[in-house]
C-alpha positions in Angstrom: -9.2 31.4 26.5 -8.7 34.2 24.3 -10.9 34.6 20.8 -7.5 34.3 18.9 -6.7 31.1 20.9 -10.5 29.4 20.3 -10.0 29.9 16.2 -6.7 28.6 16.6 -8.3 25.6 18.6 -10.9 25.0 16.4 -8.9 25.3 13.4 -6.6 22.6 14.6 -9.6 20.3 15.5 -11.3 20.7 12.3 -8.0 19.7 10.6 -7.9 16.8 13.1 -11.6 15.8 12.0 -10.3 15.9 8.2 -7.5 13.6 8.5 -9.8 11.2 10.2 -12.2 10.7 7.6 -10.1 11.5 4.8 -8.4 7.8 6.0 -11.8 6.3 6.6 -12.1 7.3 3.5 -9.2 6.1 1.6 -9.9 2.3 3.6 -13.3 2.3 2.5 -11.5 2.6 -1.1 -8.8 -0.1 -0.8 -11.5 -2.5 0.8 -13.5 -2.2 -2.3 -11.1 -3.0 -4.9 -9.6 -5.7 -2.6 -6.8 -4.4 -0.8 -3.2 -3.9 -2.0 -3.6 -0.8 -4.1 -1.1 1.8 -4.9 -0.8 4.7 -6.9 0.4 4.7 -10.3 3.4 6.8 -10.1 7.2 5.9 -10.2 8.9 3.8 -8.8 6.3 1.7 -9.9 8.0 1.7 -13.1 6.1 -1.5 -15.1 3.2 0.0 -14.3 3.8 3.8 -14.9 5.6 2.3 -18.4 2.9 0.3 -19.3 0.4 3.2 -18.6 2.1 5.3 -21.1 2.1 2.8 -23.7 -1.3 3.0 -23.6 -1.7 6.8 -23.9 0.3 6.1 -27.2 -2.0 3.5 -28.2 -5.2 5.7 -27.4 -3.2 9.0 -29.3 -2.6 6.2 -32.4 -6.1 5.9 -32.5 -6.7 9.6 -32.4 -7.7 9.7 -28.9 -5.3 12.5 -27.9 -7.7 14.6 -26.0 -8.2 11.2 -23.7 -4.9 10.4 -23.3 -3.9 13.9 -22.1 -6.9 13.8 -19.6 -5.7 10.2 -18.5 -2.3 12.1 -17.6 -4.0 14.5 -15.6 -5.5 12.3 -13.5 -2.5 10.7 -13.0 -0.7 13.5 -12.1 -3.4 14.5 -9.9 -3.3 11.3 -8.0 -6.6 10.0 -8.9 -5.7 7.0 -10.7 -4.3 3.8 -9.1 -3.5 0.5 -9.8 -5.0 -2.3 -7.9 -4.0 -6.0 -8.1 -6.7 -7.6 -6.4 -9.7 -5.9 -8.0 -12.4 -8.9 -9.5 -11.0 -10.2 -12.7 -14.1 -9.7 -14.2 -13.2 -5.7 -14.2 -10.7 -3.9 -16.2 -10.9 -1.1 -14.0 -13.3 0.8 -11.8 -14.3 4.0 -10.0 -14.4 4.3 -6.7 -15.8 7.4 -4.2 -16.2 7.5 0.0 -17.4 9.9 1.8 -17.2 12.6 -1.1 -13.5 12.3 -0.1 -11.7 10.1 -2.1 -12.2 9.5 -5.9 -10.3 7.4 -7.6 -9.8 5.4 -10.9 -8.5 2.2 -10.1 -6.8 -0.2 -13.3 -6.3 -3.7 -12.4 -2.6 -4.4 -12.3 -3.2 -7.5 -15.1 -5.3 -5.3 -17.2 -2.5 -2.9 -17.6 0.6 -5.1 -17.5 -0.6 -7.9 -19.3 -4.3 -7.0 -21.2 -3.8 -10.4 -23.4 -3.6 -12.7 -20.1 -7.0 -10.3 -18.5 -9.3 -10.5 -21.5 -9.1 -14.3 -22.0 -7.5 -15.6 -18.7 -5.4 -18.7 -20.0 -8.3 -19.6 -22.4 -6.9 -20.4 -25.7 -8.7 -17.8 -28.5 -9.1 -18.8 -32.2 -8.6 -15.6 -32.9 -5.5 -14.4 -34.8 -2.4 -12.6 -32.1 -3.6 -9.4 -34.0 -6.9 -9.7 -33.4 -6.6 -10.5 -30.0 -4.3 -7.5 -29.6 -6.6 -5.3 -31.1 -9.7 -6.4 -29.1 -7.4 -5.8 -25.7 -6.1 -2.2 -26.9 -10.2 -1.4 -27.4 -11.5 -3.0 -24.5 -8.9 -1.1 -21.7 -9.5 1.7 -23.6 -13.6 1.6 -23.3 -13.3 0.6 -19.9 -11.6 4.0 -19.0 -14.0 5.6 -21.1 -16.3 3.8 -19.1 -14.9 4.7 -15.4 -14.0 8.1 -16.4 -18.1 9.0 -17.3 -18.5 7.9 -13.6 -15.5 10.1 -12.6 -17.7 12.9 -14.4 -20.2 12.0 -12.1 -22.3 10.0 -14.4 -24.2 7.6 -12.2 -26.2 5.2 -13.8 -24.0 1.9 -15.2 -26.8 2.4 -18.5 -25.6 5.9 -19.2 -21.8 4.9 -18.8 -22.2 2.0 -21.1 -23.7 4.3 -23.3 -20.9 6.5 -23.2 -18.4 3.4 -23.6 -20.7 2.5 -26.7 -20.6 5.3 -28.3 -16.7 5.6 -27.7 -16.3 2.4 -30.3 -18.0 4.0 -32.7 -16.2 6.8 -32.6 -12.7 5.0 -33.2 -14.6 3.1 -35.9 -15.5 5.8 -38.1 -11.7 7.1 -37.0 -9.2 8.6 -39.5 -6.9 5.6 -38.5 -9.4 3.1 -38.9 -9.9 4.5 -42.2 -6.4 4.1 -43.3 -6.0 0.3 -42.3 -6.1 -2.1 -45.2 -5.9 -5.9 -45.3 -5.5 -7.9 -42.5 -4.6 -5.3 -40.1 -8.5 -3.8 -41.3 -10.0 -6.9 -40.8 -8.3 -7.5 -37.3 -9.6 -4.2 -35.8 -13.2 -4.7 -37.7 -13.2 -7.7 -35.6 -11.8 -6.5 -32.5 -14.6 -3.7 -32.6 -17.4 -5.6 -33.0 -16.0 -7.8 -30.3 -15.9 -4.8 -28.1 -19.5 -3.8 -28.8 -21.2 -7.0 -28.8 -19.3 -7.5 -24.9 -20.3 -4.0 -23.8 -23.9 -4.9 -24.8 -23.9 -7.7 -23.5 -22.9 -6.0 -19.8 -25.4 -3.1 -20.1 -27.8 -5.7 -20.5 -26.6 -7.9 -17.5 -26.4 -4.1 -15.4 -30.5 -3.2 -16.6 -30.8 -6.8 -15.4 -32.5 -7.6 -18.6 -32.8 -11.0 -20.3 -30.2 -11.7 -22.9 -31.4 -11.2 -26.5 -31.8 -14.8 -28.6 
């Protein structure tokens, strides 16, 4: 066989080899978030209209820069919707074999945020408090996923990250320019959002909850 005809060879082998793992890959993915996941893309178009309400949401809040990276990764492919991911999870990051990243939103979480953060249980919190505290918490857990996107490991750091993201919109421009009730429903949904995020860094240090 001729040198020309060994490269070509090889070439087509290692492309072979690729495809392989890039699907062992992409079902180590789907098995971890439960099966049943697709990309968040039209004609999907709940989802892919749901996920840009929340852009707008998260540019309302002065979270532009996030929103437009959210996009991105979109476009790019990297973030998918998955129906059967624990209900426990708003979302989640998932790599195999250094060959498939993704961001994966559970379908509930981004449809229908009310139904995911209390999960039939009646809240005696006012509709826009309840709304508020949903908006915040899908928005810290993408902060959240995206740190380990960025390649931050540790679930300490990420909470960290998520943490520190709260703060942020609380000493926000829009924040700032609520009054009255609508004030006192996003005080409350943001010390909601920080007392639960916490609460899970605790639980991921596997340290004992505070009294």
């Amino acid at each position: 066989m001729r040198v020309r005809d060994q490269l070509v060879v090889a070439v087509l082998l290692a492309d072979v080899t690729w495809l392989g793992l890039h699907r062992v890959a992409e079902a180590k993915n789907e098995a971890a978030v439960g099966g049943g996941a697709f990309r968040l893309a039209p004609p999907r178009s709940a989802e892919v209209d749901a996920f840009a309400r929340v852009r707008g949401d998260l540019v309302q809040l002065g979270q532009g820069e996030m929103a437009a990276r959210l996009e991105r990764l979109q476009q790019d492919g990297h973030l998918w919707v998955a129906p059967r991911l624990d209900a426990g999870r708003w979302a989640v990051y998932v790599q195999s074999l250094g060959l498939v990243r993704r961001v994966y939103v559970r379908q509930e979480a981004l449809l229908r945020p009310l139904d995911h953060l209390f999960r039939g249980a009646s809240s005696p919190a006012p509709p826009r408090y309840q709304e508020a505290f949903a908006r915040l918490a899908l928005g810290g857990a993408l902060v959240h996923e995206l740190a380990h996107y960025d390649g931050l490991i540790e679930e300490g750091a990420a909470y960290d990250r998520e943490l520190a993201w709260y703060e942020e919109i609380r000493a926000s421009p829009f924040v700032a320019s609520l009054t009255g009730e609508a004030r006192e429903a996003y005080d409350w949904a943001l010390e909601s959002a920080i007392l639960s995020a916490r609460a899970a860094r605790r639980r991921a240090a596997g340290e004992a909850p505070s009294s």
